[in-house]
C-alpha positions in Angstrom: 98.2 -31.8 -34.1 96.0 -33.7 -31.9 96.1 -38.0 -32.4 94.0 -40.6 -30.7 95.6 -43.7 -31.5 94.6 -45.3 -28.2 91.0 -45.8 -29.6 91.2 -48.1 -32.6 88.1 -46.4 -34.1 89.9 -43.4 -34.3 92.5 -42.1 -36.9 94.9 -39.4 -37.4 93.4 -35.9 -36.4 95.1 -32.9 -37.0 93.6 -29.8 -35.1 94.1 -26.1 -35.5 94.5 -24.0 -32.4 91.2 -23.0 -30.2 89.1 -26.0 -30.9 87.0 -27.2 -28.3 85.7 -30.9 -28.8 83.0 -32.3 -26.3 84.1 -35.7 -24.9 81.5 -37.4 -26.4 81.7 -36.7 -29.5 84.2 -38.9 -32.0 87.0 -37.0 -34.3 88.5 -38.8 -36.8 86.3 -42.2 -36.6 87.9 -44.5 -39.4 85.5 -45.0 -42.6 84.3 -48.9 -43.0 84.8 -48.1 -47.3 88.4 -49.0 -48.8 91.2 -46.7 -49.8 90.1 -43.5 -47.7 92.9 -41.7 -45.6 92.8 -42.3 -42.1 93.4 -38.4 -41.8 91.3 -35.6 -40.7 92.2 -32.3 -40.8 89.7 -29.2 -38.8 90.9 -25.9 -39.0 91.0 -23.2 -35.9 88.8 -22.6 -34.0 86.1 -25.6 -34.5 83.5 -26.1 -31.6 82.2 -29.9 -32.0 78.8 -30.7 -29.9 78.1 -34.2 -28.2 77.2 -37.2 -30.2 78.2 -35.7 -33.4 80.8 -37.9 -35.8 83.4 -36.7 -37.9 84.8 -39.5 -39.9 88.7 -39.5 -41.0 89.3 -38.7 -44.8 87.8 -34.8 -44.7 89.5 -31.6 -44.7 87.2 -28.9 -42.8 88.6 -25.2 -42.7 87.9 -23.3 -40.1 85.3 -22.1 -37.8 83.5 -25.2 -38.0 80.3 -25.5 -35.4 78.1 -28.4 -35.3 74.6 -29.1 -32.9 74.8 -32.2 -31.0 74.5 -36.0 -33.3 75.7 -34.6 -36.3 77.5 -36.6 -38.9 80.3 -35.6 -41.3 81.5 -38.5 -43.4 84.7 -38.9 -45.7 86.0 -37.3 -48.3 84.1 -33.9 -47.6 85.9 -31.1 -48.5 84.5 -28.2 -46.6 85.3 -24.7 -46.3 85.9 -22.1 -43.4 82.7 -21.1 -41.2 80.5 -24.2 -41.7 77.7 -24.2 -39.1 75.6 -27.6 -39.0 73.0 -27.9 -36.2 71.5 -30.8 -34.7 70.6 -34.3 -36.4 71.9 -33.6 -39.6 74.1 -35.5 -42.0 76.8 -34.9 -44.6 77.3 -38.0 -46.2 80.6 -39.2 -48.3 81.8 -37.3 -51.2 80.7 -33.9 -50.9 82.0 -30.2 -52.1 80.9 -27.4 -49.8 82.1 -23.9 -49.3 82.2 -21.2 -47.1 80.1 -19.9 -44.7 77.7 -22.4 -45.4 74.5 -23.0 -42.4 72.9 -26.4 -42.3 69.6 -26.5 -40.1 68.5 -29.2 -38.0 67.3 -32.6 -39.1 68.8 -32.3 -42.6 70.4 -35.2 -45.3 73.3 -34.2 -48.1 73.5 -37.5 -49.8 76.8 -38.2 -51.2 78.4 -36.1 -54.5 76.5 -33.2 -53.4 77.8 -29.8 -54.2 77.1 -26.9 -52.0 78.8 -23.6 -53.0 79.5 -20.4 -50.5 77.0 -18.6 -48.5 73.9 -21.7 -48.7 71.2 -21.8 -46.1 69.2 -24.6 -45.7 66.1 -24.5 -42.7 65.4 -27.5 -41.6 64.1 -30.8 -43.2 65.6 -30.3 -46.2 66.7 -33.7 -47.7 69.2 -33.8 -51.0 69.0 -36.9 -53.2 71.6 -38.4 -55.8 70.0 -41.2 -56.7 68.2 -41.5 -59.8 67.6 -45.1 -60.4 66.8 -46.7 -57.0 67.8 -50.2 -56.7 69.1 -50.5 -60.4 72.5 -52.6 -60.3 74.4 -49.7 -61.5 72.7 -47.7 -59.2 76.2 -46.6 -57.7 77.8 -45.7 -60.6 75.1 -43.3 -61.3 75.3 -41.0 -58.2 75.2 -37.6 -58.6 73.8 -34.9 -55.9 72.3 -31.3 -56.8 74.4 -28.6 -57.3 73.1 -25.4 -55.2 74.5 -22.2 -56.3 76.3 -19.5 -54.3 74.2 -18.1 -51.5 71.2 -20.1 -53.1 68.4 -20.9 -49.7 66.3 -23.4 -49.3 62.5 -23.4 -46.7 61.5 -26.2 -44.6 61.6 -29.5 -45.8 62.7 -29.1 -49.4 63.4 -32.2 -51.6 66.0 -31.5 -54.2 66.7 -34.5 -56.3 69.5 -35.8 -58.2 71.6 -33.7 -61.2 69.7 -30.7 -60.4 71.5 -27.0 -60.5 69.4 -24.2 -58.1 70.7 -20.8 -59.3 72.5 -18.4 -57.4 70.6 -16.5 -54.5 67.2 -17.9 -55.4 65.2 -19.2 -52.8 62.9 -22.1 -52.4 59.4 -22.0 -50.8 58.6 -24.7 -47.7 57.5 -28.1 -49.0 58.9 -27.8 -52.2 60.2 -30.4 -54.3 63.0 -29.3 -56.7 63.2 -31.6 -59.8 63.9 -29.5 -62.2 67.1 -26.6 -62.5 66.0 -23.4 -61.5 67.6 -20.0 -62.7 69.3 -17.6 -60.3 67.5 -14.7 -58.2 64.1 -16.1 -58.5 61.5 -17.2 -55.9 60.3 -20.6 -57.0 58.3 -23.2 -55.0 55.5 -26.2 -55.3 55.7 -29.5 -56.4 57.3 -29.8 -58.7 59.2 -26.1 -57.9 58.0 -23.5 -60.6 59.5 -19.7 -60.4 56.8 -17.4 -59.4 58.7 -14.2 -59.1 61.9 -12.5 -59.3 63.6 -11.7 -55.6 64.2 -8.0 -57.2 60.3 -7.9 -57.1 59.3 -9.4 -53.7 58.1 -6.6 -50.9 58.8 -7.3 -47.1 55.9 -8.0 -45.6 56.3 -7.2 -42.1 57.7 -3.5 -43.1 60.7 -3.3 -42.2 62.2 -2.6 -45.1 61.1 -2.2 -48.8 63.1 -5.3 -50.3 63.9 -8.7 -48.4 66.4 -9.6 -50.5 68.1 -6.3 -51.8 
């Protein structure tokens, strides 16, 4: 167990053996919000880049790897072998399971649920909003919820309440605002399915299927 008490930003932060933690990033930075745990907990073997933040509050498992000036929030529960690269943000409130890659440059808004095996390339922005602005606004959050090993292109929008189906995967430039069904290609804006990943051929020959 690791603690860093003599920095008041910082809170309790429990480590498991073999993490490496560049000096300049922060582990354990208190949230500013009320009635969060001052605790963070990292599993083995974590390797945290420079300028990245990982507030108190979260439970990470292990193998966690982040870029450099990434941001985890609190009250993230995330699973073992998370890999987040550079410039990205996991805001407050989020569910996300193993073995889970986050690209560079990326936004998980708050309530957002991310189940096992996910890929996102970078861009990709995740709203829970619905109402922008509207007094209740906060009551209303909700993020997407992407299915196991679901994967999303460059700089897709999903927006709130949303459900992407397992394994399908989501063309560049799309804008999700609808649910789409499992093992499909979809993409456009707004995302329409426009084949079944059984049917796609690899293009550059290398093998018959992509995604079999």
């Amino acid at each position: 167990m690791e603690s860093r008490k003599d920095d008041a930003r910082l809170g309790r932060v429990r480590l498991g053996p073999g993490c490496e933690i560049d000096p300049e990033a922060l582990v354990g930075y208190l949230s500013p919000r009320r009635n969060v745990s001052d605790e963070l907990i990292i599993g083995e073997g974590a390797r945290i880049r420079s300028g990245s933040v990982v507030y108190a509050g979260s439970t990470i498992g292990s193998g966690l790897e982040t870029g450099h000036n990434v941001v985890i929030r609190e009250q993230n529960e995330i699973g073992d072998d998370f890999n987040i690269w550079n410039n990205s943000v996991i805001d407050y409130g989020c569910t996300i399971g193993k073995g889970v890659k986050i690209h560079c440059n990326i936004y998980i808004a708050q309530f957002t649920v991310i189940e096992d095996g996910v890929f996102m390339a970078p861009g990709v922005t995740i709203a829970n909003d619905i109402h922008p602005g509207c007094p209740d606004s906060g009551e209303c959050m909700k993020g997407p919820v992407l299915k196991k090993g679901c994967r999303l292109g460059v700089n897709v929008t999903v927006v709130p309440y949303v459900t992407i189906g397992e394994g399908t995967l989501v063309g560049s430039g799309s804008v999700v605002s609808k649910d789409l069904p499992p093992g499909v290609l979809a993409y456009g804006n707004p995302a329409r399915v426009h084949a079944e990943l059984k049917d796609l051929k690899c293009k550059t020959g290398r093998r018959d299927a992509p995604y079999l």
